[in-house]
ZADO-1210 file (C-alpha; in nm, 4 decimals, padded with zeros to 6 digits):
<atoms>
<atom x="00.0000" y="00.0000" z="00.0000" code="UNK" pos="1"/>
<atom x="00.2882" y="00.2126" z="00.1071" code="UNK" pos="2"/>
<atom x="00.4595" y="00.1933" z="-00.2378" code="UNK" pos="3"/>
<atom x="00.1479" y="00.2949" z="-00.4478" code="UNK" pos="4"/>
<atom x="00.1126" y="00.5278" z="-00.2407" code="UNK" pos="5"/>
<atom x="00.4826" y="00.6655" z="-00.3507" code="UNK" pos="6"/>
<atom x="00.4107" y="00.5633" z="-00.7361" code="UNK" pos="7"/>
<atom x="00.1222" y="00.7827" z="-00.7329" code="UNK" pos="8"/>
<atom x="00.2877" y="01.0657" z="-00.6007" code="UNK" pos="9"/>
<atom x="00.5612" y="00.9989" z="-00.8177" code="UNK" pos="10"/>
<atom x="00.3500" y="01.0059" z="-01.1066" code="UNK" pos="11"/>
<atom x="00.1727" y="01.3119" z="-00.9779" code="UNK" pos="12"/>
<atom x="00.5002" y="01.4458" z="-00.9657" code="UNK" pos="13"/>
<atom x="00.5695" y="01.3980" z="-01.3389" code="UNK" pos="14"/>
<atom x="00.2836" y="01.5025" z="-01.4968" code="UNK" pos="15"/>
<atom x="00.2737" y="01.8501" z="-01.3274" code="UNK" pos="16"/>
<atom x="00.6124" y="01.8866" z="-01.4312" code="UNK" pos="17"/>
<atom x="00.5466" y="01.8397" z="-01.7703" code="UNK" pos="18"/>
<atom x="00.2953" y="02.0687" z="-01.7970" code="UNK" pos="19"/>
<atom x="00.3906" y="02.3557" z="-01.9475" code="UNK" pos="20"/>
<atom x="00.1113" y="02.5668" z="-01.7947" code="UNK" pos="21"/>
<atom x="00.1162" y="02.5918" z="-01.4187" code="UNK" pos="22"/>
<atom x="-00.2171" y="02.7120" z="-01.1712" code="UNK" pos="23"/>
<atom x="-00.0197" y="03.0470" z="-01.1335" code="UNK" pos="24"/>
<atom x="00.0572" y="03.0534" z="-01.5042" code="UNK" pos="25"/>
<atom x="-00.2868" y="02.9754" z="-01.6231" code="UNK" pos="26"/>
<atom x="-00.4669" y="03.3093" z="-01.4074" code="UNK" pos="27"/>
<atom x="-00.1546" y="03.5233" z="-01.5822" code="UNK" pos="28"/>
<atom x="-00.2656" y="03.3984" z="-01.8845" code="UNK" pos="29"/>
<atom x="-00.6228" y="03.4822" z="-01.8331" code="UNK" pos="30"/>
<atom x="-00.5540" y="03.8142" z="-01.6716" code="UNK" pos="31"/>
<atom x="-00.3690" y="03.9009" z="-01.9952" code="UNK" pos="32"/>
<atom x="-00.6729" y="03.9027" z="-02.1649" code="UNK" pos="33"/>
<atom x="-00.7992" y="04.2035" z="-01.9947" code="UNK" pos="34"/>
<atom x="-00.5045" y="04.3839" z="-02.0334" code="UNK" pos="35"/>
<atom x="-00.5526" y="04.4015" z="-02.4186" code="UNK" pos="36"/>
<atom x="-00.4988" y="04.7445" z="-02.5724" code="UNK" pos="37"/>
<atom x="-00.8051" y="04.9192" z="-02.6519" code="UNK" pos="38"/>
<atom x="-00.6750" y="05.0640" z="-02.9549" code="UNK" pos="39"/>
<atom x="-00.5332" y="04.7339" z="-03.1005" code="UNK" pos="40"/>
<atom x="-00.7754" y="04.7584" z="-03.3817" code="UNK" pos="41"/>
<atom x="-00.6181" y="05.0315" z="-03.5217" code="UNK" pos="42"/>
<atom x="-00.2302" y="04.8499" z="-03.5034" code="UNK" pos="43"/>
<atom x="-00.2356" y="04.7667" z="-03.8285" code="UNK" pos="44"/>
<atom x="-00.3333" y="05.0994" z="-03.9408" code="UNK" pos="45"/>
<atom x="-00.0017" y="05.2809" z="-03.8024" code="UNK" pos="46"/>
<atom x="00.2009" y="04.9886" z="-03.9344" code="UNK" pos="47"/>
<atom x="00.1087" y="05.0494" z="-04.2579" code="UNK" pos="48"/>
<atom x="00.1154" y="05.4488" z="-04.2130" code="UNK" pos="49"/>
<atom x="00.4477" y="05.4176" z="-04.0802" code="UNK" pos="50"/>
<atom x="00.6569" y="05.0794" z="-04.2343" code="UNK" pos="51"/>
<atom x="00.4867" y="05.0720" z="-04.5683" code="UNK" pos="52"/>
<atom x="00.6588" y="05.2187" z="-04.9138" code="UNK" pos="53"/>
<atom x="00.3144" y="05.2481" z="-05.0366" code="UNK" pos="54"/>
<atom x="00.2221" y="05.4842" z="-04.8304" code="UNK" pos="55"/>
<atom x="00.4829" y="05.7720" z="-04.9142" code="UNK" pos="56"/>
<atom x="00.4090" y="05.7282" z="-05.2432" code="UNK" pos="57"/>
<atom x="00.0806" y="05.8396" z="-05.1947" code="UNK" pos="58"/>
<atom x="00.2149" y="06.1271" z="-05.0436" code="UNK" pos="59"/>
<atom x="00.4654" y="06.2087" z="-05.3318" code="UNK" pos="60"/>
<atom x="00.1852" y="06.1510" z="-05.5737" code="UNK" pos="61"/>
<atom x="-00.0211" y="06.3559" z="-05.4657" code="UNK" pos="62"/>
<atom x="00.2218" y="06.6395" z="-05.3768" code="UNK" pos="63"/>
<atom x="00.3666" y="06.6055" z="-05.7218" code="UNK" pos="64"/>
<atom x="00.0026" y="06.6055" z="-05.8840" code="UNK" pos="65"/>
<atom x="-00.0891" y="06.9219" z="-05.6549" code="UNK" pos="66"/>
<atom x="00.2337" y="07.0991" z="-05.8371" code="UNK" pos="67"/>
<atom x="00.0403" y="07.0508" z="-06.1546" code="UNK" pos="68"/>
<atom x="-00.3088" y="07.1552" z="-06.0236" code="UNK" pos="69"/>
<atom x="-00.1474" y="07.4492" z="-05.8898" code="UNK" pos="70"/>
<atom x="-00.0236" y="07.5709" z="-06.2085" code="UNK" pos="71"/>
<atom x="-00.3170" y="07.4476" z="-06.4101" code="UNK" pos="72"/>
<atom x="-00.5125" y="07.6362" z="-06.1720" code="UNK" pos="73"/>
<atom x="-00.3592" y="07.9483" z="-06.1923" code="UNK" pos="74"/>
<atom x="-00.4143" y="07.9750" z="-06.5672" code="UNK" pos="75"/>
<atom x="-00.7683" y="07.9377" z="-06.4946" code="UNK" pos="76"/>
<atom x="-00.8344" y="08.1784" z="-06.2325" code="UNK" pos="77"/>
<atom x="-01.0455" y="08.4560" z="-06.3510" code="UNK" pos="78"/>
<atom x="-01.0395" y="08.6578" z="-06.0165" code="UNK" pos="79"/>
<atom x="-00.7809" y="08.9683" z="-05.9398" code="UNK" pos="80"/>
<atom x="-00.7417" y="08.8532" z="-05.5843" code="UNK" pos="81"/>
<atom x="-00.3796" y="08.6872" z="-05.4868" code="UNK" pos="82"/>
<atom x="-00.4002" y="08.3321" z="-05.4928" code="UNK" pos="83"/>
<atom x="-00.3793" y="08.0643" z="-05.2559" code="UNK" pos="84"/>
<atom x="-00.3990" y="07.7073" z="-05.1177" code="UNK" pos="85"/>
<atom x="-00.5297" y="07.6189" z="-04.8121" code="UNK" pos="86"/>
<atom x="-00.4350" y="07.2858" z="-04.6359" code="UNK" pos="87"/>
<atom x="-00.4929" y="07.0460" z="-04.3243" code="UNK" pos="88"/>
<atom x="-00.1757" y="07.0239" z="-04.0827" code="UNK" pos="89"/>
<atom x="-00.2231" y="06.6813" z="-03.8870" code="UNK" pos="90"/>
<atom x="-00.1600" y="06.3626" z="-04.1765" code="UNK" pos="91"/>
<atom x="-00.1306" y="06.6178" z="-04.4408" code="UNK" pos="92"/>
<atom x="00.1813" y="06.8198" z="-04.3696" code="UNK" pos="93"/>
<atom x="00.2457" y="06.6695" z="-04.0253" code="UNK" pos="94"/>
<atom x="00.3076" y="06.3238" z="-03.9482" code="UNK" pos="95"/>
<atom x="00.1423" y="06.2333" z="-03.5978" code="UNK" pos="96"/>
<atom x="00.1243" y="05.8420" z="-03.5814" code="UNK" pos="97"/>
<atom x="00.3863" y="05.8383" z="-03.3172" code="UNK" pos="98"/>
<atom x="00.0666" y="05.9428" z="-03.1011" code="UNK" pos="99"/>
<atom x="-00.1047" y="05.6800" z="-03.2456" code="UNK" pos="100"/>
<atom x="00.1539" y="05.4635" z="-03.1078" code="UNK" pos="101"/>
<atom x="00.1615" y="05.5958" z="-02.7928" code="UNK" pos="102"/>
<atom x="-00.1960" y="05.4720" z="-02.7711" code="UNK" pos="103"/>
<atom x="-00.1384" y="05.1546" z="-02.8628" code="UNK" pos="104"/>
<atom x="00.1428" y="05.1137" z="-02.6338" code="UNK" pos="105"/>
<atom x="-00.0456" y="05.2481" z="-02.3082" code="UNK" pos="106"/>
<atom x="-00.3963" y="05.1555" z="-02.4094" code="UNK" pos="107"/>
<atom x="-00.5279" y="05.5069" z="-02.3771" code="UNK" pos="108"/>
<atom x="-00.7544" y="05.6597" z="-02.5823" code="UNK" pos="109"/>
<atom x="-00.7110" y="06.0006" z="-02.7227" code="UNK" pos="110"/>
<atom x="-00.8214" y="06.3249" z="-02.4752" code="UNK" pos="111"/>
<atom x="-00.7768" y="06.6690" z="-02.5367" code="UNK" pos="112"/>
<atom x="-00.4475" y="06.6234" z="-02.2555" code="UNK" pos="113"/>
<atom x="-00.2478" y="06.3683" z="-02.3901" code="UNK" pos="114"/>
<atom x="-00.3035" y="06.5120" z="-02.7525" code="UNK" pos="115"/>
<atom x="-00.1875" y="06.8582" z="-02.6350" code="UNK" pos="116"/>
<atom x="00.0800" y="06.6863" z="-02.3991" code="UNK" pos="117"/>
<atom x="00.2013" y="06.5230" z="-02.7606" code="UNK" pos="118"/>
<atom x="00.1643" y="06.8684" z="-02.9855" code="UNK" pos="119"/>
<atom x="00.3946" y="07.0493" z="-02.7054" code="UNK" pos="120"/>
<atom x="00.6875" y="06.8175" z="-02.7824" code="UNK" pos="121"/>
<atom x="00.7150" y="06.9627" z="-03.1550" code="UNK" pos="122"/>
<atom x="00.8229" y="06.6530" z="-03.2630" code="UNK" pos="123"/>
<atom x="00.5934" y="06.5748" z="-03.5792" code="UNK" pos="124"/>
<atom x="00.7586" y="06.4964" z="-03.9147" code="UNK" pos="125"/>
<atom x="00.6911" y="06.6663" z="-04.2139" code="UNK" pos="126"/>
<atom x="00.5077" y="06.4121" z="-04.4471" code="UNK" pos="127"/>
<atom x="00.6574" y="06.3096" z="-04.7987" code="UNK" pos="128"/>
<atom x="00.6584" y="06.6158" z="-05.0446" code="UNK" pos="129"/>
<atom x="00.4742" y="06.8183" z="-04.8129" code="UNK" pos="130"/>
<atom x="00.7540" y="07.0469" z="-04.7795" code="UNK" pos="131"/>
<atom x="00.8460" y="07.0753" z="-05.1016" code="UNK" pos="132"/>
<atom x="00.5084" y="07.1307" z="-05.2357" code="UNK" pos="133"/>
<atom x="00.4763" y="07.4313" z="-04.9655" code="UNK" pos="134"/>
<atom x="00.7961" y="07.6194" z="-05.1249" code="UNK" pos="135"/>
<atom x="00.6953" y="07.5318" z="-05.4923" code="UNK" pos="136"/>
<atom x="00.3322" y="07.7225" z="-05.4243" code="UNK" pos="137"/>
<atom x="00.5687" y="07.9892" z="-05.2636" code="UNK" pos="138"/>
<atom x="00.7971" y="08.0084" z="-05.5541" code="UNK" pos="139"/>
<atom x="00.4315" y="08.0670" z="-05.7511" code="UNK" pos="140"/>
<atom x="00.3821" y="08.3297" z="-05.5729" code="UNK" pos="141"/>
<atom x="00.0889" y="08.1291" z="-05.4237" code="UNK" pos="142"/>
<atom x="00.0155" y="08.1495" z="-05.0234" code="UNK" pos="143"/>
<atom x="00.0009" y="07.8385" z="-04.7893" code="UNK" pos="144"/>
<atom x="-00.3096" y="07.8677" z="-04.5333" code="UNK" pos="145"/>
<atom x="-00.2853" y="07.5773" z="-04.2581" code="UNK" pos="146"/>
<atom x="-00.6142" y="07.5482" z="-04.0974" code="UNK" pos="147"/>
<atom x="-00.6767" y="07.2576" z="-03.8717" code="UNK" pos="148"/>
<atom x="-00.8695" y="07.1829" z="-03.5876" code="UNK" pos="149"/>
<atom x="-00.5780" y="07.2022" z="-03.3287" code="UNK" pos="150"/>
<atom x="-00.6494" y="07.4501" z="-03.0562" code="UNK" pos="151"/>
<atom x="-00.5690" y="07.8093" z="-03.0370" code="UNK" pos="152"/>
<atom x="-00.3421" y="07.6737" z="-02.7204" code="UNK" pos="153"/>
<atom x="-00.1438" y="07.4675" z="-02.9799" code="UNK" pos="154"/>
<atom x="-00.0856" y="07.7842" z="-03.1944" code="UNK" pos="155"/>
<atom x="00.2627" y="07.8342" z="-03.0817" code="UNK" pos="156"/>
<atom x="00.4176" y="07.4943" z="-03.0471" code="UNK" pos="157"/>
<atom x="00.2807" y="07.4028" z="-03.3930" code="UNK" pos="158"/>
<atom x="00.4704" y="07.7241" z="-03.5295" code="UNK" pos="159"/>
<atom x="00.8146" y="07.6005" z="-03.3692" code="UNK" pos="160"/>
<atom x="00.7369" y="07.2203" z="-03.5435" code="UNK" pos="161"/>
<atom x="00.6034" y="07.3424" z="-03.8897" code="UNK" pos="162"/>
<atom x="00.9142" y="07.6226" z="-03.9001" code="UNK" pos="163"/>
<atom x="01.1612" y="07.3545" z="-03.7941" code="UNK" pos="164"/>
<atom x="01.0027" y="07.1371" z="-04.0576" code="UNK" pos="165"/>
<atom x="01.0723" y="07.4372" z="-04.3073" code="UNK" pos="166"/>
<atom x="00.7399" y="07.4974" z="-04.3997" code="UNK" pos="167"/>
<atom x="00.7042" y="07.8626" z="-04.5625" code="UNK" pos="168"/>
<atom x="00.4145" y="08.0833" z="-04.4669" code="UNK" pos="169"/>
<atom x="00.4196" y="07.9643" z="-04.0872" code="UNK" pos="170"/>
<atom x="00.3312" y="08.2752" z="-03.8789" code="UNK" pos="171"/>
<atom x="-00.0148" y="08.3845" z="-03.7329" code="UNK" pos="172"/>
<atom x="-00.1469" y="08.5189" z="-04.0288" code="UNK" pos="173"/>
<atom x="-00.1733" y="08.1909" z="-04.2128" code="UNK" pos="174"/>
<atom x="-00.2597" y="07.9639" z="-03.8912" code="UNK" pos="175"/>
<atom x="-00.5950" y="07.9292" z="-03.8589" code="UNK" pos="176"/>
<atom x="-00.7028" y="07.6753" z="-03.6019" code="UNK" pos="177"/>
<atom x="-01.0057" y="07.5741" z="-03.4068" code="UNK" pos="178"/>
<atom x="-01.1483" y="07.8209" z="-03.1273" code="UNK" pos="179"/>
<atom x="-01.5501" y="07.7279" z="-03.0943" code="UNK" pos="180"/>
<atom x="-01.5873" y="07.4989" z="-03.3980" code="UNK" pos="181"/>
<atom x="-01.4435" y="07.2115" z="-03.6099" code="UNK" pos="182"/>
<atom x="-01.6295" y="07.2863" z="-03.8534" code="UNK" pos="183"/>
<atom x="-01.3563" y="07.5174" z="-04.1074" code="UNK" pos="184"/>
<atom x="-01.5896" y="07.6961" z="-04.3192" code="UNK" pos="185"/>
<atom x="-01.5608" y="08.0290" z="-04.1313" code="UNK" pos="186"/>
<atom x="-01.2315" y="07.9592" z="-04.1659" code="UNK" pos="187"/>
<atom x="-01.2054" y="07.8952" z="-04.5264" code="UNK" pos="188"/>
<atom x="-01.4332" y="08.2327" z="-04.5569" code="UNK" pos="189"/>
<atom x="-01.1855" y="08.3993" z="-04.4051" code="UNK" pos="190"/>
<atom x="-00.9177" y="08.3664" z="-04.6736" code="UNK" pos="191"/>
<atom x="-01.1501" y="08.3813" z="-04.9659" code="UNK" pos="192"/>
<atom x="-01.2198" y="08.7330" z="-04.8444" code="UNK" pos="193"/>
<atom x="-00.8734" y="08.8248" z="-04.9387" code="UNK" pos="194"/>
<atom x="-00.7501" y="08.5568" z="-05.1649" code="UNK" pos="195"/>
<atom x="-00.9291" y="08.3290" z="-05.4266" code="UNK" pos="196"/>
<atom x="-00.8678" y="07.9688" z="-05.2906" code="UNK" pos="197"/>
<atom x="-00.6886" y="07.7577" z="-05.5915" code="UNK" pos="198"/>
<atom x="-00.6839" y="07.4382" z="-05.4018" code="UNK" pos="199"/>
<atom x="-00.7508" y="07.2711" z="-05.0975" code="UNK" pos="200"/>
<atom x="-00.5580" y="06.9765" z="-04.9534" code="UNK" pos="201"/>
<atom x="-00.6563" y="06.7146" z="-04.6532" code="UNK" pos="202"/>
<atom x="-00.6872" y="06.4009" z="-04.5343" code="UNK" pos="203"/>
<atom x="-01.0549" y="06.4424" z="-04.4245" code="UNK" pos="204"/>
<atom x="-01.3377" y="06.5332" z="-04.6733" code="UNK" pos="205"/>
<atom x="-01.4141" y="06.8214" z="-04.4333" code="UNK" pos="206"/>
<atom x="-01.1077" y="06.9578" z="-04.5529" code="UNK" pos="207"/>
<atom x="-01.2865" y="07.0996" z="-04.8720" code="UNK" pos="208"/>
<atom x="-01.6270" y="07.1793" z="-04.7807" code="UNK" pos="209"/>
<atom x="-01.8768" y="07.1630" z="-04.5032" code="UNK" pos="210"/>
<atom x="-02.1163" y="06.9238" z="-04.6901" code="UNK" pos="211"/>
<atom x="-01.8978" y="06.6396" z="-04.6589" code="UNK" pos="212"/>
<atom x="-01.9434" y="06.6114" z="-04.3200" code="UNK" pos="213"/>
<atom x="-02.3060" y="06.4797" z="-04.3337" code="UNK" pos="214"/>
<atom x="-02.2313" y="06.1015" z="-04.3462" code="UNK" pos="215"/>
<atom x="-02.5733" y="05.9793" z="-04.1466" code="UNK" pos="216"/>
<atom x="-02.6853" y="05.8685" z="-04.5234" code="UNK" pos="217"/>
<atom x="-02.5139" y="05.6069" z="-04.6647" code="UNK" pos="218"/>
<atom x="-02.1802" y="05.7470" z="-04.5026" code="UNK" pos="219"/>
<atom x="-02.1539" y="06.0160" z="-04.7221" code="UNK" pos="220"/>
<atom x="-02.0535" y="05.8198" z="-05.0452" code="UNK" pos="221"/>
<atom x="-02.3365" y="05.9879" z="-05.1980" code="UNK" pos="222"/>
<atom x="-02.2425" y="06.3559" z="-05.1615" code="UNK" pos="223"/>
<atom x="-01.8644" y="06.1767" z="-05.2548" code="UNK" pos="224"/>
<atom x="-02.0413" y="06.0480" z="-05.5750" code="UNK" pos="225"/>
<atom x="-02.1950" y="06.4043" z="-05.6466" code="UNK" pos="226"/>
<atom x="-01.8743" y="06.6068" z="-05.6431" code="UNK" pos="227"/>
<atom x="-01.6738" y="06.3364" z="-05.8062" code="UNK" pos="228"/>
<atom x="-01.5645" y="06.6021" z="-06.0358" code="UNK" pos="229"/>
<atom x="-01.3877" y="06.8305" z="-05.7676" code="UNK" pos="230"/>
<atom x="-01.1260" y="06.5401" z="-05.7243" code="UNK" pos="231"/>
<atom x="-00.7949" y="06.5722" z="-05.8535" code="UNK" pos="232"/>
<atom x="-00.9358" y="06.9180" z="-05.9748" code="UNK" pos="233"/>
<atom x="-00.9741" y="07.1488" z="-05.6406" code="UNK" pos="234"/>
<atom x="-00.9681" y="06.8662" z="-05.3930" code="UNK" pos="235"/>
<atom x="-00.6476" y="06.6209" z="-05.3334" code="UNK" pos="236"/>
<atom x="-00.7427" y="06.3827" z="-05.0512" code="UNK" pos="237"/>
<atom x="-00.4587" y="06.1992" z="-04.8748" code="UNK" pos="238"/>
<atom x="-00.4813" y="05.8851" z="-04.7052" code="UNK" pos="239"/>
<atom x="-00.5328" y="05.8249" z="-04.3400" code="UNK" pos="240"/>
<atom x="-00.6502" y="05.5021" z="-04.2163" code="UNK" pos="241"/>
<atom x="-00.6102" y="05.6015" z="-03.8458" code="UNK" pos="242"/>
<atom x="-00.9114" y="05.7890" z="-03.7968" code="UNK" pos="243"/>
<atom x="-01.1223" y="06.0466" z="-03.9109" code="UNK" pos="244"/>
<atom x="-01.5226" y="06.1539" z="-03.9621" code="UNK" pos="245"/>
<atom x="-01.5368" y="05.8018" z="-04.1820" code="UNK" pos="246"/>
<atom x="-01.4577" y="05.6338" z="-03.8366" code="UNK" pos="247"/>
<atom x="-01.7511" y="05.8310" z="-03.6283" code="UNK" pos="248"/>
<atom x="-01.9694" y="05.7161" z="-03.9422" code="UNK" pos="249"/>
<atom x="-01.9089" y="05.3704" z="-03.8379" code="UNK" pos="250"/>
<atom x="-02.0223" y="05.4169" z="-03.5560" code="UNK" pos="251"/>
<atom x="-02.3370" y="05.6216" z="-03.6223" code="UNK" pos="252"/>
<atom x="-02.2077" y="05.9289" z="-03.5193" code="UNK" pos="253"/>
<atom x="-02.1735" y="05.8533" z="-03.1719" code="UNK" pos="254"/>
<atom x="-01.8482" y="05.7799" z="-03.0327" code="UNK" pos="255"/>
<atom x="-01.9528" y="05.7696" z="-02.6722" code="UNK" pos="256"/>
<atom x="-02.0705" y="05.3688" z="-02.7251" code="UNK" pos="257"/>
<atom x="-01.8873" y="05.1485" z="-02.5128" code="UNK" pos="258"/>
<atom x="-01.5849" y="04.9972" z="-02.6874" code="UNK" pos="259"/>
<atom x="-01.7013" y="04.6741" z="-02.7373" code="UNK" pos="260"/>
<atom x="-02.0137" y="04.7977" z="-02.8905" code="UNK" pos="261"/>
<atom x="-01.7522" y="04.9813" z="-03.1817" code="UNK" pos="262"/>
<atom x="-01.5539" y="04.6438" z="-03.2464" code="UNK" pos="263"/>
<atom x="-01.8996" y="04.4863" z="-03.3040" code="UNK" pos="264"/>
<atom x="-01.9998" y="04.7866" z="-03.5538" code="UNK" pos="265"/>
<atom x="-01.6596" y="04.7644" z="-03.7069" code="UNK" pos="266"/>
<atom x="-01.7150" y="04.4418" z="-03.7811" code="UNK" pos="267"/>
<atom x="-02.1065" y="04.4323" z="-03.8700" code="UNK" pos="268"/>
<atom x="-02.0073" y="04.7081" z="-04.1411" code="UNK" pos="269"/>
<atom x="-01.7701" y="04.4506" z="-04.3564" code="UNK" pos="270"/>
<atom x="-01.8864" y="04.2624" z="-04.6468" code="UNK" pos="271"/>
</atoms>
């Protein structure tokens, strides 16, 4: 009795040894579920924003095609008023997906802090011809309008980064961010008051024109199919798959929804 009462334990012995899984291992294993970025859906997003060749040659494209709008353009105008192009700053001229990754990395979602916290450092790259299509409109004797919907508290920190980018036309005159609304019409108003607006360049449709940003019908492909025409004429959109308006679309305008309720949505929405 005594020594199957040893070859037991023995055995005992052996197989929890050659488990590779322990108790203490197992509830690690489970806990690491819940410690699953939030933001993981979007990792594949800033890979390819950051590590693919495909995506700076959208960039080059379509700063080498705005060259050629720009001139085109020009020839066309019919008003006296000084010319001028008005772009986005964040994923058109600036490169922010090392916030992006800072998400990622903690798990955090964006806030108005750790956005701000980010712009402060100055440390946003200029984006593939960006630059060089900046001092080319200069050269035309065209004018470079940023308006984006960073904060009038971001004013000055995102005049040290686009200067140290070497970005022309960076002083207060041609900053125009947000103070009570995204929406940029206003904003666009302003500058056609003293300039006639040759082109517009962004990587969100609201970039161009307040109509775009109605997307409760059919996400706005409609309104998309309607001014068709405008692309690669007045409009050059860039690519950002990181997020957007197109995003809040997905999610019927409300981003409030608990995040499992988006990863369902996100998912529903594929065909």
């Amino acid at each position: 009795m005594k020594k199957n009462t040893i070859l037991l334990l023995f055995l005992a012995i052996a197989l929890f040894s050659c488990n590779p899984k322990t108790v203490e291992e197992e509830v690690i294993l489970e806990d690491s579920k819940l410690n699953v970025s939030e933001m993981e859906h979007i990792v594949m997003s800033v890979v390819w924003y950051q590590q693919s060749a495909e995506m700076k040659a959208c960039y080059y494209q379509t700063f080498n095609f705005g060259k050629r709008l720009l001139d085109e353009n020009m020839e066309k105008a019919t008003s006296d008023l000084p010319k001028a192009v008005v772009v986005d700053v964040d994923e058109t001229m600036l490169d922010n997906s090392p916030f992006e990754t800072e998400r990622i990395n903690t798990g955090t979602s964006y806030t108005s802090e750790n956005w701000k916290a980010w712009t402060d450092l100055m440390e946003a790259k200029a984006l593939p011809g960006a630059v060089e299509f900046a001092k080319y409109a200069e050269e035309k004797g065209v004018e470079v309008f940023y308006i984006s919907n960073r904060k009038l508290n971001e004013v000055e920190s995102s005049i040290k980064n686009l200067t140290a980018e070497g970005f022309p036309f960076v002083d207060e005159a041609h900053i125009l961010f947000k103070d009570q609304t995204s929406d940029k019409t206003e904003r666009r108003a302003k500058v056609s008051e003293n300039y006639e607006i040759i082109l517009l360049i962004g990587d969100n449709l609201g970039d161009f024109d307040e109509f775009f940003n109605e997307r409760s019908v059919n996400k706005g492909f409609d309104i998309v199919h309607e001014h068709k025409n405008d692309f690669g004429r007045k409009f050059l959109i860039l690519p950002n798959p990181m997020y957007g308006r197109w995003e809040k679309a997905v999610y019927n305008g409300d981003y409030s929804i608990s995040d499992e309720e988006k990863s369902k949505l996100r998912k529903k929405v594929l065909y």
